[in-house]
Backbone as CSV, one residue per row, in Angstrom:
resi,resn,N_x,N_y,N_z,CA_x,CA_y,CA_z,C_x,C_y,C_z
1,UNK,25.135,-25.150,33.770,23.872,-24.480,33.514,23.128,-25.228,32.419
2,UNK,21.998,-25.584,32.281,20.752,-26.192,31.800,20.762,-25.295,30.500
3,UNK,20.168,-26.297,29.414,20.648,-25.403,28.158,18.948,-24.921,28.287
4,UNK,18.462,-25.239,28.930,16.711,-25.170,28.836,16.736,-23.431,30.058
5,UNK,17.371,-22.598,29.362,16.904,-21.356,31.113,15.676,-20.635,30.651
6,UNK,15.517,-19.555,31.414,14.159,-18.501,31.119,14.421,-18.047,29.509
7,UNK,15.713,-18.185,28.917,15.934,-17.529,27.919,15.012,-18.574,26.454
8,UNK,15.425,-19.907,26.969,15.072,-20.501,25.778,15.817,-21.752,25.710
9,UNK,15.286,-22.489,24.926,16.313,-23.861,24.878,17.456,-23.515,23.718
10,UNK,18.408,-24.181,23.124,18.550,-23.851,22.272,17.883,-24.709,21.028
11,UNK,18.332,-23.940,19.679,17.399,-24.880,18.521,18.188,-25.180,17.428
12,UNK,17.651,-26.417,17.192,18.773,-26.882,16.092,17.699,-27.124,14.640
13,UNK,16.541,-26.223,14.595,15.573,-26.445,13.947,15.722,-25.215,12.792
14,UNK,15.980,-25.563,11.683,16.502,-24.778,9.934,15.095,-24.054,9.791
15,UNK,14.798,-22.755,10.458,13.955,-21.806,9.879,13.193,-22.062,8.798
16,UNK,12.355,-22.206,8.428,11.348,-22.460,6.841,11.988,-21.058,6.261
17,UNK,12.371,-21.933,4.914,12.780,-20.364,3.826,11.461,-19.977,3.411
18,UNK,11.325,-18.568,3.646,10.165,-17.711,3.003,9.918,-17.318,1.708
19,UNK,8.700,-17.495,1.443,8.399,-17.167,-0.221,7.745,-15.342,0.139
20,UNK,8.326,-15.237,-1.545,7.567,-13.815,-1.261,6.019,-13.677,-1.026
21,UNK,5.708,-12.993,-0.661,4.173,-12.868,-0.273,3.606,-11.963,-1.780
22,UNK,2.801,-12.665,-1.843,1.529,-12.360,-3.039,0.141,-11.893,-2.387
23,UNK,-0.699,-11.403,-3.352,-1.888,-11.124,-2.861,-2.823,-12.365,-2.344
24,UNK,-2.453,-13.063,-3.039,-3.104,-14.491,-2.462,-2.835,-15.043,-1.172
25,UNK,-1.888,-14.615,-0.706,-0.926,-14.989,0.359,-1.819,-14.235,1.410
26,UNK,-2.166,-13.179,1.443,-2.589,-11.936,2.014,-4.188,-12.574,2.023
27,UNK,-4.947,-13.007,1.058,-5.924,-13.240,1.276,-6.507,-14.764,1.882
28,UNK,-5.766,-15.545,1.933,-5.768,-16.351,2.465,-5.781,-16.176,4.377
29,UNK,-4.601,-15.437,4.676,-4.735,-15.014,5.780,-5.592,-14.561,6.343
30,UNK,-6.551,-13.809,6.219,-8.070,-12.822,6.332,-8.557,-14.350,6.287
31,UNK,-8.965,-14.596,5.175,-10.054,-16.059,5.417,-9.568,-16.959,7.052
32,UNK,-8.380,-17.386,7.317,-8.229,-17.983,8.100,-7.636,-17.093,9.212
33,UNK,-8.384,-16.060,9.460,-8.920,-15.377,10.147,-7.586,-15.114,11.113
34,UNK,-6.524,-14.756,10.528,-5.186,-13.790,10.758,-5.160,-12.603,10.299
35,UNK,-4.079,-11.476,10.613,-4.126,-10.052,10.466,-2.900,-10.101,9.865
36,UNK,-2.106,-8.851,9.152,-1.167,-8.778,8.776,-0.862,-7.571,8.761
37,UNK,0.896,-7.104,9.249,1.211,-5.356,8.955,1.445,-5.195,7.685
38,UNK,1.284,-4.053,7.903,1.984,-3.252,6.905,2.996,-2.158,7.162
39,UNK,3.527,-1.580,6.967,4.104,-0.616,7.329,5.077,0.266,5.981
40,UNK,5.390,1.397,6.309,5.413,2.573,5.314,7.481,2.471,5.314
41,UNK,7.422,2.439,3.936,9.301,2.812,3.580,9.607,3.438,2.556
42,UNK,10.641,4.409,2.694,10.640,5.023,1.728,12.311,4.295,0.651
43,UNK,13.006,3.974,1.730,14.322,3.707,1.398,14.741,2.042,1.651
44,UNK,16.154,1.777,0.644,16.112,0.388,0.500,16.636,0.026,1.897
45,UNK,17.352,0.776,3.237,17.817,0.513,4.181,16.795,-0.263,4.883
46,UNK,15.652,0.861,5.259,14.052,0.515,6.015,13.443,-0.800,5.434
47,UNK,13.785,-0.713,4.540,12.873,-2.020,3.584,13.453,-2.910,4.289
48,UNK,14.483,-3.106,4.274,15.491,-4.373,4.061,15.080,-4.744,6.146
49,UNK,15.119,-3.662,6.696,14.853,-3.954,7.970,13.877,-4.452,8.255
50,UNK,12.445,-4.122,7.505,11.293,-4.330,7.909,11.020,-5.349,7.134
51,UNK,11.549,-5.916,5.998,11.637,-7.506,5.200,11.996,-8.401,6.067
52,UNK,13.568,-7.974,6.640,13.981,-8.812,7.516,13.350,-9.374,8.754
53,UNK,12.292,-8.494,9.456,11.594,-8.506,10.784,10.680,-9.760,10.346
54,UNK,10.124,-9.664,8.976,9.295,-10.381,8.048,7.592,-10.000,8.209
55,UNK,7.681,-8.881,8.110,6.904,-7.644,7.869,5.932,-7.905,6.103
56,UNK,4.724,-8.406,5.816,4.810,-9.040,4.567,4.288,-8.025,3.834
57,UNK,3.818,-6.628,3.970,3.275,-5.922,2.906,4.208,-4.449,3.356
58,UNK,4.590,-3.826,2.461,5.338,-2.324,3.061,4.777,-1.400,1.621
59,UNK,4.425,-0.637,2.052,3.671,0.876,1.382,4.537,1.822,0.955
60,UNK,4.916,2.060,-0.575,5.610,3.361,-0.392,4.455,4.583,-0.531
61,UNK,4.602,5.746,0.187,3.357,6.276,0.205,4.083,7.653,0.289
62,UNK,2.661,8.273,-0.820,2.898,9.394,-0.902,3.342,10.376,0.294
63,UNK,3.159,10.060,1.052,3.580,10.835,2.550,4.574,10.969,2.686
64,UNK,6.165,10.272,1.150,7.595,10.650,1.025,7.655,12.097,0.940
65,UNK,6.198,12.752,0.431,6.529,14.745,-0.117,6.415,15.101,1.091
66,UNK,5.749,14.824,2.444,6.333,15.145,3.914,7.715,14.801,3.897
67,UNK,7.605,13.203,4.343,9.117,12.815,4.694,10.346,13.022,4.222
68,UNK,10.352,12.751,2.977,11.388,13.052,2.213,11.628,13.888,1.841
69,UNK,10.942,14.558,1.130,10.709,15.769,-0.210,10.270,17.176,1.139
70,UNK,10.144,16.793,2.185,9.844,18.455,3.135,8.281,19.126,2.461
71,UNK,7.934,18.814,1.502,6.574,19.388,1.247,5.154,19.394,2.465
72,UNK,4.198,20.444,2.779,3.291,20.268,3.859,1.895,19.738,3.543
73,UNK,2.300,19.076,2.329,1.102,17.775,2.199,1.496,17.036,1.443
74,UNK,0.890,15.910,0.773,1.340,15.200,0.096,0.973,15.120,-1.787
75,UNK,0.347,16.529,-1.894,-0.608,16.946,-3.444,0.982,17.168,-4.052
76,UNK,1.947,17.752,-3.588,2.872,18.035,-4.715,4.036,17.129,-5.099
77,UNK,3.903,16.053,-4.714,4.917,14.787,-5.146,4.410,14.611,-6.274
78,UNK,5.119,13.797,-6.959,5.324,13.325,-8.819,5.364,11.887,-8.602
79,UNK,4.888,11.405,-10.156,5.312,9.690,-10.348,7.051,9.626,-10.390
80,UNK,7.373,10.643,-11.051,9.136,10.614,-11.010,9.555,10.903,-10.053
81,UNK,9.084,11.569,-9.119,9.649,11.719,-7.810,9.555,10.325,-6.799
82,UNK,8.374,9.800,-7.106,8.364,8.507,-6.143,8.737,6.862,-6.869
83,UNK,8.936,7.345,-8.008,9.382,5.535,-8.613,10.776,5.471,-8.096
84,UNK,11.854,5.863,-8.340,13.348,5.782,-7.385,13.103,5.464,-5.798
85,UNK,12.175,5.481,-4.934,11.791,5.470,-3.802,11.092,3.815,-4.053
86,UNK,9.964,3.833,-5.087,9.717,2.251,-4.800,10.854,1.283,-5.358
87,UNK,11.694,1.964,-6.236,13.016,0.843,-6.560,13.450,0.551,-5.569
88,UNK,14.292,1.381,-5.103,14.998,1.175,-3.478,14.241,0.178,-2.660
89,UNK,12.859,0.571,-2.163,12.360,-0.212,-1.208,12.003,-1.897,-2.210
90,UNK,11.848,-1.991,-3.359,11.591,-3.083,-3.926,13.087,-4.300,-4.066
91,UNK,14.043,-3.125,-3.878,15.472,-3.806,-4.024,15.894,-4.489,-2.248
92,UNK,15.332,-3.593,-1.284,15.390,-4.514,-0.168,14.793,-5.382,0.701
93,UNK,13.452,-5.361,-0.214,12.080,-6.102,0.577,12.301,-7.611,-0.427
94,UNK,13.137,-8.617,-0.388,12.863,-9.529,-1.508,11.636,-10.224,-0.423
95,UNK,11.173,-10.256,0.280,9.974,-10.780,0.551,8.609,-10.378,0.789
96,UNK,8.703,-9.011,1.133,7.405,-8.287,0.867,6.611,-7.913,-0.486
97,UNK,5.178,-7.895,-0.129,4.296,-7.190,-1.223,4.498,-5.978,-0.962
98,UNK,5.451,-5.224,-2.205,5.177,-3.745,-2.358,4.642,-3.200,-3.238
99,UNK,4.055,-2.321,-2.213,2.656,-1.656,-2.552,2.908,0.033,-3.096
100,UNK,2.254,0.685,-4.418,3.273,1.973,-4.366,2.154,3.238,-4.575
101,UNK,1.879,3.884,-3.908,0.793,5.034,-3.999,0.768,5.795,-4.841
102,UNK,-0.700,5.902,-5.797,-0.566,6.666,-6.673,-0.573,7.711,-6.298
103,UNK,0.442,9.010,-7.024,0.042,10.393,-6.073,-1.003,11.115,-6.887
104,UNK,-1.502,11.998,-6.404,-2.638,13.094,-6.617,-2.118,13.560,-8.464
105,UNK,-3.645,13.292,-8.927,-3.455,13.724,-10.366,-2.725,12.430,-10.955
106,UNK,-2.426,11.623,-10.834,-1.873,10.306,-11.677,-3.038,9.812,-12.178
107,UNK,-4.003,9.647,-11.208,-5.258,8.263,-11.777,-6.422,8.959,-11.621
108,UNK,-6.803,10.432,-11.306,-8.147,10.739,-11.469,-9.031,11.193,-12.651
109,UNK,-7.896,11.395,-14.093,-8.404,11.655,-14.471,-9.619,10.332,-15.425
110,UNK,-9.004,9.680,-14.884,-10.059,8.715,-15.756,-8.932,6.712,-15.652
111,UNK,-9.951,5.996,-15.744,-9.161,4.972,-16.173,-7.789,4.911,-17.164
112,UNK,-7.696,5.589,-18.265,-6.612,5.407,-18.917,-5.549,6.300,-18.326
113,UNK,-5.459,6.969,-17.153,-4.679,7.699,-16.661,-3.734,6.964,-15.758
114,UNK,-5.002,6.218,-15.061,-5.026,5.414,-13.917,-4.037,4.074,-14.496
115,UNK,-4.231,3.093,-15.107,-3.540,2.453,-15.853,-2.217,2.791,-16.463
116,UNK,-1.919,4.091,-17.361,-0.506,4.400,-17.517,0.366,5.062,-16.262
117,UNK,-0.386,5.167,-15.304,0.493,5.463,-14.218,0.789,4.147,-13.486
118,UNK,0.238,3.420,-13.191,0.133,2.253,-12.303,0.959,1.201,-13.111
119,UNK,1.164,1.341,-14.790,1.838,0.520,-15.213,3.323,0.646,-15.127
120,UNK,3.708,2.099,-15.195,5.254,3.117,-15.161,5.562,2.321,-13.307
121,UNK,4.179,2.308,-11.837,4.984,2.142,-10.939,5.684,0.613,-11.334
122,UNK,4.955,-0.221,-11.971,4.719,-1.725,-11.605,6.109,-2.025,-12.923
123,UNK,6.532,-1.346,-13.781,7.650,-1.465,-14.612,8.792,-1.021,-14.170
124,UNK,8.943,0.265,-13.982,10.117,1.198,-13.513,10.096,1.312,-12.280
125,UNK,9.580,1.019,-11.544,9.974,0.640,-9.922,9.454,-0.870,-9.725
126,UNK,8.873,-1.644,-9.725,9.050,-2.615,-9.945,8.217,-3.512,-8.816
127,UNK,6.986,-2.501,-8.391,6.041,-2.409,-7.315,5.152,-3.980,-7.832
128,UNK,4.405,-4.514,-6.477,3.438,-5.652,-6.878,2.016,-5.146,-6.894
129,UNK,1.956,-4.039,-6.150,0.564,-3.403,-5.953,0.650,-2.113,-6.383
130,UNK,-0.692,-1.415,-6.443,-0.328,0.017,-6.022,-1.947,0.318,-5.425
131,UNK,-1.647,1.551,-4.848,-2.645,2.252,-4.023,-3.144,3.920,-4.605
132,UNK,-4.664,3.360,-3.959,-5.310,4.535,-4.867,-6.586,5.322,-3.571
133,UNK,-6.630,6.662,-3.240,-7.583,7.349,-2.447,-8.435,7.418,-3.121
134,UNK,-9.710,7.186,-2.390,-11.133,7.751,-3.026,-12.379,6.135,-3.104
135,UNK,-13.739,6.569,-2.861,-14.230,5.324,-2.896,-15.156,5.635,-4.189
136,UNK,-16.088,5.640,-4.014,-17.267,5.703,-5.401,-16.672,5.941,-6.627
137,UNK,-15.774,7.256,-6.521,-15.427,8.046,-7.523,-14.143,7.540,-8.235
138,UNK,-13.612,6.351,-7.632,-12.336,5.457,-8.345,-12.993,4.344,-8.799
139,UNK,-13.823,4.273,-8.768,-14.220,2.600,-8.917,-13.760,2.484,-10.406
140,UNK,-14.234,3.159,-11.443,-13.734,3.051,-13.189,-12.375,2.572,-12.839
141,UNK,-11.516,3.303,-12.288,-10.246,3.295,-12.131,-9.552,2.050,-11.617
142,UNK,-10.076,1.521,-10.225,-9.760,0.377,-10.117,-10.097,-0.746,-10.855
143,UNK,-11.076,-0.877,-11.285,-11.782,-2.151,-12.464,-10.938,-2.028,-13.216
144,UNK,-10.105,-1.215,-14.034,-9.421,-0.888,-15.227,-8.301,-1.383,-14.440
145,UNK,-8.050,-1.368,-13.267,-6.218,-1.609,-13.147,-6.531,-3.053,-12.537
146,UNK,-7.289,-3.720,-12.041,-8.120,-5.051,-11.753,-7.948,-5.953,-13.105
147,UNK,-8.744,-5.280,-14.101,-8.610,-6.277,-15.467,-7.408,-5.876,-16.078
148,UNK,-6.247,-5.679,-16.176,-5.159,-5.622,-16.378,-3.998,-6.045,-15.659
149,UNK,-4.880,-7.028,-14.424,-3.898,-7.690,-13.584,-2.746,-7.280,-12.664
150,UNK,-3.275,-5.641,-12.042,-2.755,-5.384,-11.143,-3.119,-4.805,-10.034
151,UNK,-2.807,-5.513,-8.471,-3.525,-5.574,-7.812,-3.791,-4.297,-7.063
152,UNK,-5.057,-4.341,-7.089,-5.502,-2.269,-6.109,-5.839,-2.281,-4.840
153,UNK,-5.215,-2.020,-3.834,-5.402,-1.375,-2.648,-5.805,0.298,-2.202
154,UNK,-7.661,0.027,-1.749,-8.015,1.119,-1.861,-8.078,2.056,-0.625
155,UNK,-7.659,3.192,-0.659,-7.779,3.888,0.768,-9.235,4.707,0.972
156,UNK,-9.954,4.540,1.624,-11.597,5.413,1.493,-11.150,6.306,3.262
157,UNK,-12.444,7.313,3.154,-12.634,7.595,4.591,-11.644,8.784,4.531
158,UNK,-10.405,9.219,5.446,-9.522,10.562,5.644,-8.348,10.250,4.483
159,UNK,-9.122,10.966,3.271,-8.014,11.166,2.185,-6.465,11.952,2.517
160,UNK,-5.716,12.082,2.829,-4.578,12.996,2.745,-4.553,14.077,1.356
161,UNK,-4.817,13.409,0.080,-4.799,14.213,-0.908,-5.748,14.875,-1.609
162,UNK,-6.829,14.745,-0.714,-8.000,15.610,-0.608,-8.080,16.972,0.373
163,UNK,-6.775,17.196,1.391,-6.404,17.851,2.054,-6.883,19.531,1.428
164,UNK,-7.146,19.510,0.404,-7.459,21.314,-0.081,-8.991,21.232,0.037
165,UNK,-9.589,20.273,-0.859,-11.323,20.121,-0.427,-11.469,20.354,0.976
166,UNK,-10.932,19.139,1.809,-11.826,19.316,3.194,-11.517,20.575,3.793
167,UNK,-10.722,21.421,3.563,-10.085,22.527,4.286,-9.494,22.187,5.304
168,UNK,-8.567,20.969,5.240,-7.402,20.715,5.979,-7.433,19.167,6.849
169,UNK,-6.805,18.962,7.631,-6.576,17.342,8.343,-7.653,17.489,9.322
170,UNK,-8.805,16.750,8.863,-9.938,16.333,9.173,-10.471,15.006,9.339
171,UNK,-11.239,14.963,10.799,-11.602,13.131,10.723,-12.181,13.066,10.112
172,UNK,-12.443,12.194,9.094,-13.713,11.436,8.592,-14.246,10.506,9.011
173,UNK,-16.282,10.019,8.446,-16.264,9.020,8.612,-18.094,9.140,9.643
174,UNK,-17.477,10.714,10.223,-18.780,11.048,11.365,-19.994,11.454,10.823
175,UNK,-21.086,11.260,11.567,-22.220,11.715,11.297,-23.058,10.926,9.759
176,UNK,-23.168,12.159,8.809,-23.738,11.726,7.885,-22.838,11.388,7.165
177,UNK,-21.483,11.498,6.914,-20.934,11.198,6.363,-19.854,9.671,6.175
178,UNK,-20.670,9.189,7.515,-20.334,7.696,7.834,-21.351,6.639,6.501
179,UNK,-22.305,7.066,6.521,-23.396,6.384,5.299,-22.092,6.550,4.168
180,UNK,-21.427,7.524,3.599,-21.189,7.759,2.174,-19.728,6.685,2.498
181,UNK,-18.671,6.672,3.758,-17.605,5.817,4.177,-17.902,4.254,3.970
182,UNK,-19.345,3.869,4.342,-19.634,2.613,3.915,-20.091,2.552,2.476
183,UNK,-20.492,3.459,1.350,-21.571,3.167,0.462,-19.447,3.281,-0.606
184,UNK,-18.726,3.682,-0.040,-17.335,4.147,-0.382,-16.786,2.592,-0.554
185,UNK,-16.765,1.780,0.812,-16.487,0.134,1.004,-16.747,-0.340,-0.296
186,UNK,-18.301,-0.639,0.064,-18.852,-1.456,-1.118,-18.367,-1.185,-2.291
187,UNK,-18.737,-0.264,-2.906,-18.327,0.581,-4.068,-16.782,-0.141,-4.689
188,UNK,-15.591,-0.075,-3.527,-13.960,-0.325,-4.001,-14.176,-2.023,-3.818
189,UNK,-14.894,-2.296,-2.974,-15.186,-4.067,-2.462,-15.119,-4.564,-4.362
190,UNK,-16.528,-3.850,-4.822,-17.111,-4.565,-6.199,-16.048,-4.436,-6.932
191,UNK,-15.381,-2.889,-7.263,-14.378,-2.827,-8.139,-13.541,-3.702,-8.149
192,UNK,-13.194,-4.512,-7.602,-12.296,-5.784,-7.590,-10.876,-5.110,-6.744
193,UNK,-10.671,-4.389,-5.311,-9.760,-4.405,-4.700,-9.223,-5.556,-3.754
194,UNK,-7.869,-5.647,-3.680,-7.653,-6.851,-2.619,-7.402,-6.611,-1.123
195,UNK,-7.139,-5.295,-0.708,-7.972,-5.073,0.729,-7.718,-3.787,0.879
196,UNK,-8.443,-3.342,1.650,-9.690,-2.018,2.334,-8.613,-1.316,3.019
């Protein structure tokens, strides 16, 4: 039998060792007009699977107070409840950008809120990014965690932790409220986020 079948030839070609992925890494890609996943972990098992697949950005996201924690939204998770969650996933992703969600009440009250929370994920869990809901109304917030050299990924459009305002899981985005989803873009664009 032909070492060449439907399956494949075989290869005697040494895989390129992978560097971890940075934000630069990420933005480069977009310019040269590639896409990239992401995908959501809470634990170092998942990580390590979805590192391995070579998966380059993974999210720990507040959506652990569903998954994990059994809560029916995601407003009552803690920074102490979710930094042990980005350790884990930071201990099995050695090649992903992890990314770690601020939860509700960490960063609204103002830039200096926003900053001592984002610094606790990026120390004690040991996150490269973190993530923040809201467009107009974060911008202080992201600029402040921007000039302090850490990178913000902003979520605009169907907040999850806005879930008590809208009166529950609602599309966004329609009608008139598509103008405020784009004027939301711009707004996190200027603040200096590294993607949307």
């Amino acid at each position: 039998m032909s070492e060449h079948t439907v399956y494949g030839a075989a290869s005697n070609a040494t895989p390129a060792p992978r560097t971890k992925t940075r934000v630069h890494h990420l933005q480069k890609m977009k310019a040269d007009g590639h896409k990239w996943a992401m995908l959501t972990a809470y634990d170092y098992s998942t990580a390590r699977i979805f590192d391995d697949a070579g998966i380059p950005v993974l999210l720990v996201g507040d959506s652990a107070a569903n998954v994990v924690y059994g809560y029916d939204t995601t407003v009552p998770i803690s920074v102490d409840e979710l930094i042990p969650l980005v350790r884990g996933v930071v201990r099995g992703a050695p090649h992903a950008l992890v990314v770690a969600d601020l939860p509700f009440g960490s960063y609204e009250p103002g830039p200096a809120a926003a900053l001592a929370t984002a610094t606790r994920f990026m120390k004690e869990g040991g996150a490269h990014a973190v993530k923040l809901e809201g467009g107009e109304r974060v911008t202080q917030q992201i600029a402040a965690l921007t000039a302090a050299g850490i990178p913000v990924m902003a979520h605009i459009g169907f907040t999850p932790q806005s879930v008590n305002s809208l009166g529950g899981f609602r599309v966004q985005g329609r009608g008139d409220a598509a103008e405020q989803t784009i004027a939301d873009a711009i707004a996190v664009a200027e603040a200096g986020r590294f993607p949307l």
